[in-house]
C-alpha positions in Angstrom: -10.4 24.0 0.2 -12.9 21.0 0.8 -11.9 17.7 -0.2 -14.2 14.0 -0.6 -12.0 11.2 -0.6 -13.7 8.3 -2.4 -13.7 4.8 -1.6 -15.1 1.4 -1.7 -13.7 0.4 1.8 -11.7 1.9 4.5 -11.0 -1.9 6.1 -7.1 -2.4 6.7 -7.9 -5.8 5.3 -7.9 -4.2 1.9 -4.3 -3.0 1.5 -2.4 0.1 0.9 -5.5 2.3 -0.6 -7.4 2.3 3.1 -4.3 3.6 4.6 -3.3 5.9 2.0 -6.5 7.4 2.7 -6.4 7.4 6.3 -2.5 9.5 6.1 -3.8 11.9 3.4 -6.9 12.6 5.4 -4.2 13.5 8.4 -1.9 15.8 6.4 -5.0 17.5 4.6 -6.6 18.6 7.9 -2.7 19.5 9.1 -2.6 21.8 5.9 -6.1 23.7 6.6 -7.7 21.8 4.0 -11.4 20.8 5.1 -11.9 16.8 4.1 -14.8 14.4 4.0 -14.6 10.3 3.1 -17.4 8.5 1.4 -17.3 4.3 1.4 -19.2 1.7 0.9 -18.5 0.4 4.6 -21.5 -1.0 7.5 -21.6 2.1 9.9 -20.6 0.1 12.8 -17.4 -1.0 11.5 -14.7 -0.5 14.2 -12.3 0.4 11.6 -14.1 3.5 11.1 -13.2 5.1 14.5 -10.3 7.8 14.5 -10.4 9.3 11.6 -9.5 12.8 11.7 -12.9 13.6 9.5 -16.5 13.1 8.8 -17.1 9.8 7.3 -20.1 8.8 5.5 -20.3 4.8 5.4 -23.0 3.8 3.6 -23.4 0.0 3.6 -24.2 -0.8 0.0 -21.7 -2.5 -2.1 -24.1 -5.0 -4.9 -22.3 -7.2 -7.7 -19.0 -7.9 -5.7 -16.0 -6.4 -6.4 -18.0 -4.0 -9.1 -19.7 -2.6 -6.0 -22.5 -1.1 -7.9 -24.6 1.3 -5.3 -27.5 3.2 -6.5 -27.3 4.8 -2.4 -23.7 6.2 -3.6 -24.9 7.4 -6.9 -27.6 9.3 -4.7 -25.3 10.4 -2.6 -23.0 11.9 -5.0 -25.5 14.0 -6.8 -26.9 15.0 -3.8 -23.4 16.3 -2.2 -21.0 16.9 -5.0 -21.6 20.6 -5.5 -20.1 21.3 -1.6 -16.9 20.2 -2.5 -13.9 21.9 -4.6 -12.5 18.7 -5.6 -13.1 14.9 -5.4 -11.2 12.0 -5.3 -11.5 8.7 -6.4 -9.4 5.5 -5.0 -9.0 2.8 -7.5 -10.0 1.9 -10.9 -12.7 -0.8 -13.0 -15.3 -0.4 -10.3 -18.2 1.6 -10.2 -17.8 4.3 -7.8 -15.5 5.6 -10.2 -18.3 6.3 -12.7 -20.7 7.3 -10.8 -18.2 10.0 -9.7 -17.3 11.5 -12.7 -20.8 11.3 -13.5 -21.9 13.1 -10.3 -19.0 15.6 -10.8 -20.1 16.5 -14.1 -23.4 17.4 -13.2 -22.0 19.7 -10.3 -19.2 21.3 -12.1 -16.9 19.9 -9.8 -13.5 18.3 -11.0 -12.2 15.2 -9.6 -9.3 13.1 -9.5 -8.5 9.7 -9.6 -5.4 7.2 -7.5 -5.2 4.4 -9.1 -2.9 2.7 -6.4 -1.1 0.8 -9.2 -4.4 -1.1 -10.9 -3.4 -0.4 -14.4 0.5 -1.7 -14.2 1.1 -4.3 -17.0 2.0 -7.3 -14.6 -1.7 -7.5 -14.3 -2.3 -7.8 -17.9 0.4 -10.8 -17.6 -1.1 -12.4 -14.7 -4.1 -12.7 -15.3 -5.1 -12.9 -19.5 -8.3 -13.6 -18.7 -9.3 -10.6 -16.6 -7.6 -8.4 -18.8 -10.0 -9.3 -21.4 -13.0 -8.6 -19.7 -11.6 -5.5 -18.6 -10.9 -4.6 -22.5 -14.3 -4.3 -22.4 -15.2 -2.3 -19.6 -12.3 -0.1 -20.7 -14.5 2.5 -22.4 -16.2 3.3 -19.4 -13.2 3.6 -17.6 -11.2 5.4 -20.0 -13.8 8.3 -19.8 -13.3 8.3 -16.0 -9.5 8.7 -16.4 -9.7 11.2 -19.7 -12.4 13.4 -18.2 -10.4 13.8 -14.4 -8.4 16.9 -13.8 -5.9 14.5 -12.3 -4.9 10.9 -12.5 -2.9 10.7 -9.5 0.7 8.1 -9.4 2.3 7.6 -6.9 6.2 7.4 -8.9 7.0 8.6 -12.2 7.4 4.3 -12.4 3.7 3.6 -11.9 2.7 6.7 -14.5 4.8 5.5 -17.0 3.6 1.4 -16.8 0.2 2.9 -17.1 0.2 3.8 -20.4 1.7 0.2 -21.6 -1.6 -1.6 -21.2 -4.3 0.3 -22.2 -5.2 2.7 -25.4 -6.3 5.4 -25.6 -4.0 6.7 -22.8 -4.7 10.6 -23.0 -5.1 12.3 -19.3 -3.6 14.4 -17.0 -0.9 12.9 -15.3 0.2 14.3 -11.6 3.2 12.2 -9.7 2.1 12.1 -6.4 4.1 10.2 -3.7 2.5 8.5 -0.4 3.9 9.3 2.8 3.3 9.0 6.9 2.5 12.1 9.0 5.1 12.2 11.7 2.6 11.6 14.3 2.4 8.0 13.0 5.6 7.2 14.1 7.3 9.7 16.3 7.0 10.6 19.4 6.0 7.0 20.8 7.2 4.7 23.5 9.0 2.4 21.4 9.6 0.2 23.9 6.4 -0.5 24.9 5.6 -0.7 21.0 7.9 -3.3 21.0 7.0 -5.3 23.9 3.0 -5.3 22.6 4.4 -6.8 19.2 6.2 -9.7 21.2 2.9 -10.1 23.4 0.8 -10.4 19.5 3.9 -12.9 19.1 5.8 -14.4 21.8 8.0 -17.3 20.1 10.1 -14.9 18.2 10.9 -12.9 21.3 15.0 -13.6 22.0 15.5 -14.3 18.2 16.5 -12.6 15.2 13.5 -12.0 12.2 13.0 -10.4 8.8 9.6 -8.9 8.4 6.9 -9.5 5.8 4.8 -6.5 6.4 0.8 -6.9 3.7 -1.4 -8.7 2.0 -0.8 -12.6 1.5 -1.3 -12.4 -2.1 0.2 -13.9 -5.1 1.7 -10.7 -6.3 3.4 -10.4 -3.3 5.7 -13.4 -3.8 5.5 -15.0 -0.8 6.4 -18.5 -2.0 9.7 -16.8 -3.6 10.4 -15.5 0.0 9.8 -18.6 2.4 12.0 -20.8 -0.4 14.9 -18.3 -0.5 14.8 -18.6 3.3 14.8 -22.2 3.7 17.7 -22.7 1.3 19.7 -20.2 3.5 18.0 -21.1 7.2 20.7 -23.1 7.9 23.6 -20.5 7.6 21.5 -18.0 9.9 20.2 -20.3 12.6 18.9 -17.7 15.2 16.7 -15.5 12.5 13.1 -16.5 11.7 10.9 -14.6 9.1 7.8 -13.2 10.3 4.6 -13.2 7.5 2.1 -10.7 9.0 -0.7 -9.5 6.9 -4.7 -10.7 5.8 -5.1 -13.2 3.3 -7.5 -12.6 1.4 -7.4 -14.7 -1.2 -6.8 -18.4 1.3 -3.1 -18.0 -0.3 -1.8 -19.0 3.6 -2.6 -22.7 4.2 -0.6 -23.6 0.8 2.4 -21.4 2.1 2.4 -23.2 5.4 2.4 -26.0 3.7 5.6 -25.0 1.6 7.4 -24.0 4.6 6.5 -27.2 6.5 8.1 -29.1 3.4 10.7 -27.1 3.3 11.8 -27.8 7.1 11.2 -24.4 8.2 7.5 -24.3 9.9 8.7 -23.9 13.3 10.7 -20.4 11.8 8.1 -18.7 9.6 5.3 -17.3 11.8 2.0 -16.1 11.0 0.8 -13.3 13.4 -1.8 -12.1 11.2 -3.0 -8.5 10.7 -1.0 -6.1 13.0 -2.3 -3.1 13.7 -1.4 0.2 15.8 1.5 -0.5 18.6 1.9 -4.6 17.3 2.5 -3.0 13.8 5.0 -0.5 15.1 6.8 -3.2 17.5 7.2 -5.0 14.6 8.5 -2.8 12.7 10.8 -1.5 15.4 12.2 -5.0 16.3 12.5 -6.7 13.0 16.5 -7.1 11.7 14.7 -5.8 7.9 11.6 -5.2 6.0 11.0 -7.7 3.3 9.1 -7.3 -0.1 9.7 -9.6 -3.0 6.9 -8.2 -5.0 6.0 -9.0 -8.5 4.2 -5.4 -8.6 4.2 -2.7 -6.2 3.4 0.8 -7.5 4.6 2.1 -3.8 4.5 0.2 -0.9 3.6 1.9 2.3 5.0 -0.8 4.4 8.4 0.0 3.1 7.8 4.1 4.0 7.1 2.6 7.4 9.8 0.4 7.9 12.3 3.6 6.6 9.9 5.5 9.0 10.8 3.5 11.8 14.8 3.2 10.8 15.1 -0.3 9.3 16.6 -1.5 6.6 14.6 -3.0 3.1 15.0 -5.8 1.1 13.0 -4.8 -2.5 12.1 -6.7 -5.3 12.6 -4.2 -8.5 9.4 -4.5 -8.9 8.4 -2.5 -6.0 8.7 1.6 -7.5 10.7 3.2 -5.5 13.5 0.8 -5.4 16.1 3.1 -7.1 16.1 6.0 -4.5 15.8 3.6 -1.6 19.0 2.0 -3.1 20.3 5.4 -4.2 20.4 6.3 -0.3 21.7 3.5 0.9 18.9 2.5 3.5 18.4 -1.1 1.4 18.8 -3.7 -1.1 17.2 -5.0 -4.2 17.4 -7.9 -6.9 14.9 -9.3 -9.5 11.4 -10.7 -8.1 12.4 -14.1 -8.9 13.6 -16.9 -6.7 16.9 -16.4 -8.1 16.7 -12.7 -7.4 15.2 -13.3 -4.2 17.9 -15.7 -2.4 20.7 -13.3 -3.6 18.7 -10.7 -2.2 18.8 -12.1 1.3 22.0 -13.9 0.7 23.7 -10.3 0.7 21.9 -9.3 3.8 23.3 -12.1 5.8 26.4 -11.6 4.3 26.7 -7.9 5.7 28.6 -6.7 8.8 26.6 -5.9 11.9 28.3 -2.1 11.2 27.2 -2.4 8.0 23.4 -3.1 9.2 23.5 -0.7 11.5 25.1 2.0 8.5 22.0 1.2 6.8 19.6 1.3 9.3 21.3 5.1 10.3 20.4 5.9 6.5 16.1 4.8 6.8 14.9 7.7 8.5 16.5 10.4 6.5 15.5 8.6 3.0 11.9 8.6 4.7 12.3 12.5 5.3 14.1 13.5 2.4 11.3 11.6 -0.3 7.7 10.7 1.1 6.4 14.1 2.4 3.1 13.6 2.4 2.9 17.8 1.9 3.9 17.2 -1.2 1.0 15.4 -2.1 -1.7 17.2 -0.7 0.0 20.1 -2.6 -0.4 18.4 -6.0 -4.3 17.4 -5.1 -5.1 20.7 -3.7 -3.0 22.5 -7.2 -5.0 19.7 -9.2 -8.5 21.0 -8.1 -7.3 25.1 -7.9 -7.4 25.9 -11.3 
């Protein structure tokens, strides 16, 4: 089969959906399946190197974060009839439509990821937003109802979908996100290691938990850096390590927090860690921390499990229960109560009982995010 991946951006800066992308486009060519990417990316971006694929960047993106491009809408048209299916990464913009109209005219089905957009908590967050998205809704209910498939990444995420928004009629497919083994086997980890402590030198010698994404609100990064100062003083040699963009200037204010709080000197702020830093980080951290508010998957957890540590969930984040259910982590309620017993029960553990857990990550990584399994379901989507 031939495959076009959709997207606005390929930039790690912009989350889970780049990367998603990036591993799908792996197993897809491991499977025989031919791919292609389209985004709305300058040409000369340096994120663009690597992939396993032809890329077409094509350095339009008008009205912001609508990123309205007539140049896609040519492109579409013009290329839409080569391919056996289409996909199309995220939700309320307009690459979406002028997919489905492109598809249309071709003949061609598509599908769509919405990488957790329509989850209620959004609705909740932000009341504003949600009205102007009321509006736009008819457009983007005809994207959704006219796909062969609207991809989810849990049975979770499908199911909160349909809580926001009506009319809610389209064609579900569970599809769960994954790593290719390539990502994370094979390597020196060692030297993975050691490049993560040269990204970050004052945490080398010392104990640290791992915030692995975006500095965003939904993230609850205030929850996390208040449940650890209340407990910093019973764990004096482990620091927590925030690494991730922040997009929305979030940072300075939870400096500021942690600084109040008497912890500044033990929350560090690496920034975006890519390739071996990522993996070092990974590697070396004590645990993987997300105290989300939403999270329809969360990649960084695969990769922690990937890498054989522990996580520490919100139950917010999806696939909580069969992280739990195997034994390779912990979860509580995504609130600052929930959080601080969260970590409280993680200091509280044995080193054997750590280590029990950490033996458990890789084979809850192998036994339930095969990314197979998804380029199965897209490829079955687009066969009929």
């Amino acid at each position: 089969m031939q495959i076009l991946h959709v997207i606005d951006t390929l930039s790690p800066a912009a989350g889970g959906p780049p990367q998603a992308v990036r591993q799908l486009v792996k197993a897809s060519c491991a499977a025989g399946t031919q791919v292609e990417v389209v985004s709305l990316d300058h040409p000369r971006s340096d994120f663009l190197a690597g992939l396993a694929c032809p890329v077409h960047p094509l350095d339009e993106s008008l009205l912001g974060r609508y990123a309205f491009s007539p140049r896609l809408w040519r492109w579409l048209r013009c290329h839409a009839a080569r391919f056996d299916g289409m996909v199309m990464h995220g939700v309320w913009t307009f690459p979406g439509s002028a997919l489905r109209s492109a598809a249309r005219r071709a003949g061609r089905p598509y599908g769509v990821f919405v990488h957790g957009a329509l989850d209620p908590w959004f609705q909740r967050q932000y009341p504003l937003k949600h009205v102007k998205k009321l509006l736009y809704w008819p457009l983007q209910y005809a994207v959704l109802r006219d796909a062969a498939a609207v991809f989810f990444t849990t049975a979770t995420e499908r199911d909160l979908a349909l809580a926001g928004f009506r009319p809610g009629r389209w064609t579900s497919v569970v599809a769960p996100l994954g790593l290719m083994e390539e990502e994370y086997a094979g390597r020196d980890s060692a030297a993975q290691i050691e490049a993560f402590y040269r990204a970050l030198p004052a945490v080398r010698g010392r104990s640290f938990l791992l915030f692995l994404g975006r500095i965003h609100i939904k993230k609850g990064c205030s929850l996390l850096i208040e449940a650890f100062a209340r407990l910093a003083a019973t764990v004096p040699r482990v620091d927590l390590v925030i690494a991730g963009p922040d997009q929305a200037g979030l940072q300075p204010a939870l400096q500021a927090q942690a600084a109040a709080l008497g912890v500044a000197a033990r929350v560090h702020w690496p920034g975006i860690l890519g390739g071996d830093s990522k993996w070092g980080a990974l590697r070396a951290c004590d645990a993987l921390v997300l105290p989300s508010h939403q999270e329809n998957f969360g990649l960084a957890v695969v990769e922690a499990l990937a890498a054989g540590r522990p996580v520490l969930l919100s139950d917010q984040v999806n696939i909580w229960p069969d992280i739990v259910a195997d034994g390779a982590g912990l979860a509580a309620p995504d609130t600052l109560d929930g959080t601080l017993r969260l970590l409280d029960q993680w200091f509280r553990l044995s080193p054997a009982a750590r280590d029990a857990m950490a033996a458990r990550a890789p084979a809850c990584f192998a036994a339930r995010f095969s990314l197979a399994r998804s380029v199965a379901a897209i490829n079955r989507a687009f066969a009929a």
